[in-house]
VEXDREN-2710 file (C-alpha; in Angstrom, 1 decimal):
% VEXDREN-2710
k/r/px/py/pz
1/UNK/115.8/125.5/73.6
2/UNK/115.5/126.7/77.3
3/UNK/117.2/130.0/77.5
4/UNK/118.7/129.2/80.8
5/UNK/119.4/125.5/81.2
6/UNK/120.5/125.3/85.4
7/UNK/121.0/121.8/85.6
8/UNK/123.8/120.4/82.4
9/UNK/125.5/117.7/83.1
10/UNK/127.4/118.9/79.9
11/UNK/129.2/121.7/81.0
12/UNK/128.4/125.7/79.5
13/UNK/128.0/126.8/77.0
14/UNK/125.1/124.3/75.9
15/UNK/124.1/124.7/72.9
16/UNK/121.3/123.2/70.9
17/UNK/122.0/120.2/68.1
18/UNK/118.1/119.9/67.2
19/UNK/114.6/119.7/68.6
20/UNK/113.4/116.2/68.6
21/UNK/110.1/114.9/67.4
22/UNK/107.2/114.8/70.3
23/UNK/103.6/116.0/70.9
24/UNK/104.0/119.7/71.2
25/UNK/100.3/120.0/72.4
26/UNK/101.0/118.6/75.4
27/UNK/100.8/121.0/78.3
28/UNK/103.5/118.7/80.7
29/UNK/106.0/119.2/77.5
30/UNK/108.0/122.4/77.3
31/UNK/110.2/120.5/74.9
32/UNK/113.0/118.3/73.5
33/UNK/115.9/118.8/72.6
34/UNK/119.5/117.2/71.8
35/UNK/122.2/119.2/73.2
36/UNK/126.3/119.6/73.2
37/UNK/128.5/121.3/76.0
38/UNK/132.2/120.8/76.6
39/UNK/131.5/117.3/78.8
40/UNK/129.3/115.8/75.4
41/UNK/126.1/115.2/74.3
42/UNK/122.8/114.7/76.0
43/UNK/119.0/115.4/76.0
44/UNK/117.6/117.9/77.6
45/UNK/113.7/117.6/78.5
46/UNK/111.6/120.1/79.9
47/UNK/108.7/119.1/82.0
48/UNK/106.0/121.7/83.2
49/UNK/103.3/121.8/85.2
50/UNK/101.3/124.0/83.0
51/UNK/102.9/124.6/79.3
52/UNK/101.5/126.1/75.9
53/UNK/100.2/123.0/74.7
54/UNK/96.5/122.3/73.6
55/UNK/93.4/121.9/76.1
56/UNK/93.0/118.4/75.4
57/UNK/96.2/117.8/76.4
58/UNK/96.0/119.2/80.2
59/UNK/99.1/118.2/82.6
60/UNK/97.9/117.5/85.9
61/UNK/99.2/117.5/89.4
62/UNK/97.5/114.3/90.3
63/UNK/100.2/111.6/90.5
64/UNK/97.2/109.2/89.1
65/UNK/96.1/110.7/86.1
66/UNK/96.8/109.8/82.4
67/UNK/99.1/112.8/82.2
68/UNK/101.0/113.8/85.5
69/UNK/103.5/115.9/85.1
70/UNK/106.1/114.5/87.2
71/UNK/105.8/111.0/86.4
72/UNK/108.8/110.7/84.0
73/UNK/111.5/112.7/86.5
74/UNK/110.1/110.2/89.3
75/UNK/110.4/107.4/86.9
76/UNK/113.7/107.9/86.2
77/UNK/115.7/109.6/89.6
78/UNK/113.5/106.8/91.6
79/UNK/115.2/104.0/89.1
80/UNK/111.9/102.7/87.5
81/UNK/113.1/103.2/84.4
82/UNK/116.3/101.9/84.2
83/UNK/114.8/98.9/86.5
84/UNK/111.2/97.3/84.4
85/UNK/112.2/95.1/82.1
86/UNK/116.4/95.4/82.9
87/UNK/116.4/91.3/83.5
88/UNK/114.8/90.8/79.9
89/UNK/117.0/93.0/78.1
90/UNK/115.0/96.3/77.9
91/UNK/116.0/99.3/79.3
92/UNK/115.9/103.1/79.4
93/UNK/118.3/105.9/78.7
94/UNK/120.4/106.5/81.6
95/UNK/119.7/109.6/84.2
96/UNK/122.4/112.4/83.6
97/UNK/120.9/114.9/85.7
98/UNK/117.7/116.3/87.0
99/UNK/116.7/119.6/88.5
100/UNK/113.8/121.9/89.3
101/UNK/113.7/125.5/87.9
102/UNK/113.2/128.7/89.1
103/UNK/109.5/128.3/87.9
104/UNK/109.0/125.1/89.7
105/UNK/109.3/123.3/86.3
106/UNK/112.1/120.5/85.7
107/UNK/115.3/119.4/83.9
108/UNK/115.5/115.9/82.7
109/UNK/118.8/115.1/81.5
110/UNK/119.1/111.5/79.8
111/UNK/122.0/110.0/77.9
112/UNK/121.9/110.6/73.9
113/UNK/121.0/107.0/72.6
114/UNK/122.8/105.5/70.2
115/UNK/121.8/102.6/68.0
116/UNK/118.5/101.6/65.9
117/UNK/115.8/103.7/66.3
118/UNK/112.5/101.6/66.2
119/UNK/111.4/103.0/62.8
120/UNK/114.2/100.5/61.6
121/UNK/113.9/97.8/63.2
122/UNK/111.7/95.8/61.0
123/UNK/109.2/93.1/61.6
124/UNK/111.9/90.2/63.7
125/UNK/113.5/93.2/65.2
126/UNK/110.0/94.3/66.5
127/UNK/109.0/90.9/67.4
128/UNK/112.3/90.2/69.4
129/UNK/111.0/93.3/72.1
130/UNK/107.5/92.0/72.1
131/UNK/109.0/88.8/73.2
132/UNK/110.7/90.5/75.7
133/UNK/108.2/92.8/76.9
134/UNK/106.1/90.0/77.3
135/UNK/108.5/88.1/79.4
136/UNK/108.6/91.6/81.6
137/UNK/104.7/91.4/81.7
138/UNK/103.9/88.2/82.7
139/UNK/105.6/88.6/86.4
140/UNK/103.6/90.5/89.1
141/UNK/104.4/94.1/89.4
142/UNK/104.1/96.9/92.0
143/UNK/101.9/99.4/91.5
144/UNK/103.5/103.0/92.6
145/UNK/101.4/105.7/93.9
146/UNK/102.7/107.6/91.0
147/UNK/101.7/105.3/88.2
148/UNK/98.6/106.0/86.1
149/UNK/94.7/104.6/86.4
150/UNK/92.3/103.1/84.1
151/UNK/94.9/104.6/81.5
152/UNK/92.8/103.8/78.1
153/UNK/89.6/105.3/79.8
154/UNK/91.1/108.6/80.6
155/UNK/93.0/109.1/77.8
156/UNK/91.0/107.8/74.8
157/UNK/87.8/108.5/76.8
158/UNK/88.3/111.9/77.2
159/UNK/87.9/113.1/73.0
160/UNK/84.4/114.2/71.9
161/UNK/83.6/114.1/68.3
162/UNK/80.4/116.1/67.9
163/UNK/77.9/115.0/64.9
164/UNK/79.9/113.2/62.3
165/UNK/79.3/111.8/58.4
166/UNK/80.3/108.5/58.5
167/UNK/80.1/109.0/54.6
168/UNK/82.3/111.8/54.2
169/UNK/83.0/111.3/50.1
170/UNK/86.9/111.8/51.3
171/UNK/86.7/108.6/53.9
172/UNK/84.3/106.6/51.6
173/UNK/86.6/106.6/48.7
174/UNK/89.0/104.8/51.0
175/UNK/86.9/103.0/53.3
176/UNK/84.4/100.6/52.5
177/UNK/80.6/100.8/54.0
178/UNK/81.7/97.9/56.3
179/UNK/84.7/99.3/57.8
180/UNK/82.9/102.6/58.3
181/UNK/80.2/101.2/60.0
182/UNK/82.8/98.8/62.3
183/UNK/84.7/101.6/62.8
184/UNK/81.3/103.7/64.1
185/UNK/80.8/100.7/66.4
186/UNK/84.0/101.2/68.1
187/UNK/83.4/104.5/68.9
188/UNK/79.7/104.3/70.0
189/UNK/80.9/101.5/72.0
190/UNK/84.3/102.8/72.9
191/UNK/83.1/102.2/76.7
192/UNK/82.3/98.7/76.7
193/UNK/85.9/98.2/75.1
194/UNK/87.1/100.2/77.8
195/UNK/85.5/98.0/80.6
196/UNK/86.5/95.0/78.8
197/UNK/90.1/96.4/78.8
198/UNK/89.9/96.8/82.4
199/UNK/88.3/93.6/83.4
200/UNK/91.3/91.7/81.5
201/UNK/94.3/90.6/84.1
202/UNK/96.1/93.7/84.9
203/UNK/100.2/94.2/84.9
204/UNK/102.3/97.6/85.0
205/UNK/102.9/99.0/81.4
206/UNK/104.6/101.4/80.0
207/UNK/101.2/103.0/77.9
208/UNK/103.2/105.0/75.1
209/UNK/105.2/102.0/73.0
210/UNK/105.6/102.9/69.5
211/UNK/108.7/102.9/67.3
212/UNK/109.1/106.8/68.4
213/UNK/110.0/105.6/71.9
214/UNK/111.9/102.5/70.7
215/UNK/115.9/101.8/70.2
216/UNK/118.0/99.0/70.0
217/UNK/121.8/99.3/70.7
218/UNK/124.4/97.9/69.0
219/UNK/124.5/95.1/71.3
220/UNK/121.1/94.1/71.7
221/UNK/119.2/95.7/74.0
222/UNK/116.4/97.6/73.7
223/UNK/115.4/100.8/74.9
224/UNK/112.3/102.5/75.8
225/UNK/111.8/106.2/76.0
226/UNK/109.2/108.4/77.2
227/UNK/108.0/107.3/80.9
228/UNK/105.4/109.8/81.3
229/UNK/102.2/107.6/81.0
230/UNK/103.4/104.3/82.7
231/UNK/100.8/103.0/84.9
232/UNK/98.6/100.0/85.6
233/UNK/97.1/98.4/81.9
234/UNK/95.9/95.4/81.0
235/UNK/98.1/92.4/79.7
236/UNK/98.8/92.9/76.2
237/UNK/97.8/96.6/76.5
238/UNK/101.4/97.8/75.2
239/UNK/101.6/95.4/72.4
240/UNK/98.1/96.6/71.3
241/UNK/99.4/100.0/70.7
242/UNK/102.8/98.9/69.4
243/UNK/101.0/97.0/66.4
244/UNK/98.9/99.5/65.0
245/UNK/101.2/102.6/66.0
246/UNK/103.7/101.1/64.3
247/UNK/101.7/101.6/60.8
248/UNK/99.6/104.7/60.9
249/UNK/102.3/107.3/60.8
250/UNK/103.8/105.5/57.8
251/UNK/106.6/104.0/59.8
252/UNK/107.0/101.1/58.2
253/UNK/105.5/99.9/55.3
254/UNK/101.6/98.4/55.7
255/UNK/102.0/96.1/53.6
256/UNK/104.0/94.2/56.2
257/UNK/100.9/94.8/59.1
258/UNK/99.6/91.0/58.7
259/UNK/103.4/89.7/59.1
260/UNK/103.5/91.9/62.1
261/UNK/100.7/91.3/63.7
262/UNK/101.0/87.4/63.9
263/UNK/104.5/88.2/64.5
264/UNK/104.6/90.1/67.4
265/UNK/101.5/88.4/69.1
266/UNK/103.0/85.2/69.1
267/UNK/106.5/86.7/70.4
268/UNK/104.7/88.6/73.1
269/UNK/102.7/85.3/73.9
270/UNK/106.1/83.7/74.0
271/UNK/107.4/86.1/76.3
272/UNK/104.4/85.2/78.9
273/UNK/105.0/81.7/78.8
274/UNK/108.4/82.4/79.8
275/UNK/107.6/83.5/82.9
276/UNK/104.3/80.6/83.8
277/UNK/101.8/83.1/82.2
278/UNK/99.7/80.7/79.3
279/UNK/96.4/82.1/79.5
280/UNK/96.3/83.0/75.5
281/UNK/92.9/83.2/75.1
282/UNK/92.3/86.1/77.8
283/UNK/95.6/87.7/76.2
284/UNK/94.4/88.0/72.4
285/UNK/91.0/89.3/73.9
286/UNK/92.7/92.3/76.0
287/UNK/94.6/92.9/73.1
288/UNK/91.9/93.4/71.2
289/UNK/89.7/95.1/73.2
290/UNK/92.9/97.6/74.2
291/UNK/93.9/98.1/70.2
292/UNK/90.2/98.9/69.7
293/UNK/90.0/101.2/72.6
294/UNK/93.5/103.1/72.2
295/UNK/92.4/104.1/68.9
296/UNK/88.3/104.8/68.8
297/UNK/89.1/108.4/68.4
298/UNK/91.1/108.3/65.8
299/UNK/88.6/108.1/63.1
300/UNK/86.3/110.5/64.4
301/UNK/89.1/113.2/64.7
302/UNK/89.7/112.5/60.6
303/UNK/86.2/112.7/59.6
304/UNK/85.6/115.9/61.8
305/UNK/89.0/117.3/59.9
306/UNK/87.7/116.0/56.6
307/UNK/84.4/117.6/57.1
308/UNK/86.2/121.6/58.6
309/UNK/88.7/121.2/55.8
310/UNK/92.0/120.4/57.5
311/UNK/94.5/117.6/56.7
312/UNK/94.0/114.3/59.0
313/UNK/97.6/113.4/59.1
314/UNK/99.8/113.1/62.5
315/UNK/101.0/117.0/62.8
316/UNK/104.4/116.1/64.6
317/UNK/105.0/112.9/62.8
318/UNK/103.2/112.5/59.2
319/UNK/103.2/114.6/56.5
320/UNK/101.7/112.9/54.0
321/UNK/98.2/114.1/52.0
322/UNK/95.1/113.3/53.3
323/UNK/94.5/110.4/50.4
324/UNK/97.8/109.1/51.3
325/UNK/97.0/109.0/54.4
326/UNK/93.0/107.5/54.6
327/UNK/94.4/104.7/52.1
328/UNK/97.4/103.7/54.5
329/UNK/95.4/103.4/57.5
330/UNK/92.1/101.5/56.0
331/UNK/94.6/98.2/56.8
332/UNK/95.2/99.0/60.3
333/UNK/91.4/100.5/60.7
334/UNK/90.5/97.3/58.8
335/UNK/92.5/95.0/61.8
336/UNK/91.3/97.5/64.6
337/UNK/87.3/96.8/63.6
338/UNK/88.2/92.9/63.7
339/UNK/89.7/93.7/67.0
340/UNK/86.6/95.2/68.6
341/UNK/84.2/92.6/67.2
342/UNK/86.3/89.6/68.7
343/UNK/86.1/91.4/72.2
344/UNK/82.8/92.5/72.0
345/UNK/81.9/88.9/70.7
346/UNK/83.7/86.9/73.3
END
């Protein structure tokens, strides 16, 4: 934890409860923690401008890039947060305090959450917040000067893979010719899924929705965490990561992916209707063309593991063996490939 916290909305002594799950190899992340001081409980975030995470992960100071560093502090001590989706019953941990360090850097001090985390929330529980979030979607939105661009394209764009075996003996004793080869198609055509993405109607999203980010409090609403990608997506976009992300860390049991995919789209489609928005044919294609997108690195990073020896699992949230870990996501691979052909094909 920070040696020196300046900003507690706690009172001092603070001391440390636990480091919380997150990406530590991202440079805008100097970490996470749950914390206790005389006044209660809270978390304490540290954002930086230039931390020890990895170079793929770079924070920028360009308020329009996949990965500025101030976006979350903005998105919270402007009200963003706390505001998007408020009237549908989705909302955000509330703003304790907020400070800049000696180092330029910056406190973020949000309330300790209580309730369900989205790991447990199950398939109706999940399918409740996409109707929600859908019903947040489907109204126009004002883009901020701080919000991201052309998200997917920037983030998911920017991974190189190098020469890879498609018939690595590891991935084909999990994944059949077909699925390799549809899953070889998304990546060597990760930029027409991009375009597609793009060209689909566009609302303000949040960009990192996965159970991770996800609670539910004891009376009902739902709240999202991590504000540091929001930006301009396409309709559907956030749903199209919620589906699969909720499945490839082994957060909830893949057997259920089907169920939640009908599940969830027809909440989210719901959701739209709610608010006028019925155009469900251009919605299912920017959620497939998003899903397929968000994840065409994904199995070019475990066949370049696979092939230097290293395990392909999640490092901050999976721990499972690489067998494990190729079998669980051949499903959600399986869905993603089915994904990119209906865009490509429409």
């Amino acid at each position: 934890m920070l040696a020196d916290p300046r900003h507690s909305p706690v009172g001092a002594p603070v001391r440390e409860r636990g480091a919380l799950a997150h990406n530590t190899g991202n440079q805008a992340t100097g970490g996470i923690w749950t914390v206790t001081g005389p006044g209660g409980t809270a978390v304490l975030k540290h954002l930086t401008p230039a931390g020890d995470g990895r170079a793929d992960w770079p924070a920028s100071p360009d308020p329009r890039h996949w990965n500025y560093w101030r976006r979350e502090p903005i998105a919270y001590t402007s009200g963003f947060a706390g505001d998007y989706g408020k009237d549908a019953g989705i909302g955000a941990p509330a703003l304790l305090a907020a400070g800049e360090r000696p180092d330029g850097s910056v406190e973020l001090w949000l309330e300790h959450v209580e309730g369900t985390p989205g790991t447990g929330l199950g398939v109706d529980g999940l399918a409740e917040f996409a109707r929600r979030l859908g019903a947040v979607q489907g109204r126009p939105r004002e883009v901020l000067p701080w919000h991201s661009r052309r998200f997917l394209r920037s983030y998911a764009g920017r991974h190189e893979a190098g020469p890879l075996d498609w018939d690595h003996p590891a991935a084909a004793a999990h994944w059949p010719a077909d699925l390799r080869r549809g899953l070889r198609t998304i990546w060597e055509r990760r930029g027409d899924l991009f375009a597609l993405t793009e060209a689909a109607p566009q609302t303000v999203c949040h960009l990192d929705v996965w159970p991770m980010n996800l609670y539910r409090r004891p009376g009902g609403e739902f709240v999202l965490l991590d504000w540091s990608f929001t930006g301009t997506g396409a309709i559907g976009e956030d749903l199209a990561n919620l589906i699969p992300d909720t499945f490839l860390d082994g957060h909830q049991d893949v057997a259920l992916l089907a169920e939640a995919e009908d599940a969830l789209t027809g909440a989210y489609l719901a959701g739209l209707a709610e608010t006028g928005y019925n155009d469900e044919a251009r919605t299912r294609t920017a959620v497939a063309a998003a899903g397929a997108a968000k994840y065409c690195w994904l199995a070019p990073m475990m066949l370049r593991r696979l092939a230097e020896g290293r395990g392909v699992a999640s490092a901050n949230y999976d721990a499972a063996a690489d067998a494990e870990v190729l079998e669980r996501r051949r499903p959600v691979f399986a869905m993603l490939v089915r994904w990119a052909r209906t865009a490509l094909e429409t």
